[in-house]
N, C-alpha and C positions, 0 to 999 in steps of 0.2 A: 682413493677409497679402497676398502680391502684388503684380502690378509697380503701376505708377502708373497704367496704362490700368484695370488691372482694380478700383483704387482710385477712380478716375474714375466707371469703371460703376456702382458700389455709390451713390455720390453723388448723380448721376444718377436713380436710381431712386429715391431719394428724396427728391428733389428734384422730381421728376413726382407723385410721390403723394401725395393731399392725409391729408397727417400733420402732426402738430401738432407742430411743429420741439423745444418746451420740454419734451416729453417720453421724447425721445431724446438718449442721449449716445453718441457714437460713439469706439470706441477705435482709433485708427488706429497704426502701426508708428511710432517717435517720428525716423524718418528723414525721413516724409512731413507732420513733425509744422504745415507752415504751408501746405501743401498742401490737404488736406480744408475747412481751417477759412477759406478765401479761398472755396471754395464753396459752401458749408453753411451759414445761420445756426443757431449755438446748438448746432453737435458739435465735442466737443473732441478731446483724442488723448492718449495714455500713453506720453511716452519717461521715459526716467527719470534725469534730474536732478534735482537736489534741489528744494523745495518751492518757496523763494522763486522758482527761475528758472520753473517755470512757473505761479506765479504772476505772475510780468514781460513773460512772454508772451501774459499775456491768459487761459489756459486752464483751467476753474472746477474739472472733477471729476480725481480720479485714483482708481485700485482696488489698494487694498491687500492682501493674506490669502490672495491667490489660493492655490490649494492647492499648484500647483509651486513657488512661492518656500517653501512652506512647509515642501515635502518634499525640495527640492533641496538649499534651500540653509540649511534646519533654520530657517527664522524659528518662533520660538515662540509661543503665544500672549499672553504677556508682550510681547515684541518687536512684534510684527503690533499690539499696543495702544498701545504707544509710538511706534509711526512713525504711526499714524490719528490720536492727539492731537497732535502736533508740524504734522499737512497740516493739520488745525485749524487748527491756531494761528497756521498764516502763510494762514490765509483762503480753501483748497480746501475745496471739498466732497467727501465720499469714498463710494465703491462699497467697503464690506467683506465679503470673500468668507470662508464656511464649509462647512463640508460634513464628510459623513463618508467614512472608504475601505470599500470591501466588507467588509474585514474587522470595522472595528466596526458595519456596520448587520448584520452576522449574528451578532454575538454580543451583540446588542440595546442596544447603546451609544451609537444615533445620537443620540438628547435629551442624554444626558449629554458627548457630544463636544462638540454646537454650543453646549447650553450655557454649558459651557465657554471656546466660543470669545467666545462673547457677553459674559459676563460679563468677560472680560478685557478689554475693550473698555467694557465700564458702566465699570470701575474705574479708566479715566483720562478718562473722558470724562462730563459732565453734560447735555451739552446736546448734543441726538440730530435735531437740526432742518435740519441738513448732512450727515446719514450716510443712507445708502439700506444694509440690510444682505440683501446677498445668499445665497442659501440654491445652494451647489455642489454635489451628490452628489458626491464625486470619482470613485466608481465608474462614476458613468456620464459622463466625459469622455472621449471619445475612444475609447472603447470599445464604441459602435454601442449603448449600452444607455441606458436614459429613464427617468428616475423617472416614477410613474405618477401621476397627476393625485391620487388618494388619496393616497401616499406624499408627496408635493410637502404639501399640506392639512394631513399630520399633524404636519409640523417646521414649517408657520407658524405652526398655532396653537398649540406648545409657545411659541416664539420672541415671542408676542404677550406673555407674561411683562415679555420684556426692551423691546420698540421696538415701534412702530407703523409701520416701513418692512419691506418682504421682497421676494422676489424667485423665483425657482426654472428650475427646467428644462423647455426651450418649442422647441418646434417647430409649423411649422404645421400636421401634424396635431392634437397636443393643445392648440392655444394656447385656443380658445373653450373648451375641458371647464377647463383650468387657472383662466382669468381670470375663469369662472361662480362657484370654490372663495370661501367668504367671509372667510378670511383669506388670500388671494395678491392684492395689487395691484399687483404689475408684475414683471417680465421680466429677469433678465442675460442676453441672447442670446451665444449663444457661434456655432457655425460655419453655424446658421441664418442669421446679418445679411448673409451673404454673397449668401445668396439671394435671390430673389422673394418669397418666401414670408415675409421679413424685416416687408414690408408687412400682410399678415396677420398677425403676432404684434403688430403697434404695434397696428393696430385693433382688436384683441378686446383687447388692455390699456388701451385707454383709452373702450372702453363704456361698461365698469362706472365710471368716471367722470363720464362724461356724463349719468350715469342720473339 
C-alpha cells in the first residue's frame, strides 16, 4: 500500500533490523513490483501476472485464496485449488489463504469451512513442501476485530490434520501469546507490516525456532 516513499520506509525498517531476511516474504503492490526486491534480500511482491512471468522475474512466493478474490470475484474452492497446483507447477511457492466470515464461526462451521478449504487444496496437490497455508478470520479483516490467541490455537490444531504449515492473526500486541501457542508457527501479517511493530511479530515468530 502506498506511495514509494512510504514503500521505501517499510524496507528500511527492515532492513535496520536484525531479522532473518529467509523468514519474511514481503507483498508489495505489483506496480512497485522491482522496486522492493533491488532493496531487500529475499522479499518478493504479488502483482498478478500469470505464473510463468513471475517466475521470469526472479519472484519465489505468490498468495492465493485470499478471501476477497474469494468473495468478490466468487473464486471457489475448487478453483482457489486449481490455480495453487498450476503456481506449483511452474515452480512458486504459495501463501494459501482460509478463514471463515462471522457468519459461519457463529453458527459453529469454522473447522468445517477451512476444512473444506483445505482439503480442496489436498485434492490437487501432494506435496505440501512449497505451500505455507495461511489461517484468515475473514471477520476480523478490516474490521478492528482479532482472533484471540485461543481462537487462532483452535483452527491450527484442527488444520494439523491436513499440513504441517499455518499461520494466523498477529499484531504486536498478541504476537508473543500467539507464537508461545504449540500449533502456530508463523504469521500472515496483514496492516501490522506496515508498522514498527512488524519487527516484533518477525521476532516472537521466529524464537520458537530458534529454541
Amino acid at each position: 500500500n502506498g506511495t514509494t516513499n512510504e514503500v521505501k520506509k517499510i524496507v528500511t525498517t527492515l532492513n535496520e533490523a536484525e531479522v532473518p531476511s529467509e523468514d519474511v516474504v514481503g507483498q508489495f503492490p505489483g506496480i512497485y513490483k522491482h522496486f522492493p526486491e533491488a532493496m531487500v534480500k529475499g522479499v518478493g511482491n504479488h502483482p498478478r501476472p500469470r505464473a510463468e512471468m513471475l517466475v521470469n522475474l526472479g519472484i519465489p512466493w505468490v498468495i492465493l485464496g485470499h478471501s476477497e478474490r474469494r468473495s468478490i470475484l466468487n473464486e471457489t474452492n475448487e478453483f482457489v485449488g486449481d490455480k495453487i497446483a498450476y503456481a506449483l507447477s511452474q515452480g512458486l511457492k504459495v501463501i494459501a489463504c482460509i478463514g471463515e466470515t462471522l457468519e459461519q464461526r457463529e453458527s459453529g462451521s469454522t473447522m468445517d469451512v477451512v476444512a473444506a478449504q483445505t482439503k480442496a487444496i489436498a485434492d490437487q496437490v501432494s506435496n505440501w513442501s512449497n505451500i505455507v497455508l495461511a489461517y484468515e478470520p475473514v471477520w476480523a479483516i478490516g474490521t478492528g476485530e482479532v482472533a484471540t490467541p485461543a481462537q487462532a490455537q483452535e483452527v491450527h490444531l484442527g488444520l494439523r490434520k491436513w499440513l504441517q504449515q499455518n499461520a494466523g492473526s498477529v499484531n504486536g500486541a498478541n504476537c508473543k501469546e500467539l507464537a508461545a501457542k504449540p500449533d502456530v508457527d508463523g504469521f500472515l501479517v496483514g496492516g501490522a507490516s506496515l508498522k514498527p511493530e512488524f519487527i516484533d511479530i518477525i521476532k516472537s515468530a521466529t524464537t520458537k525456532k530458534d529454541a
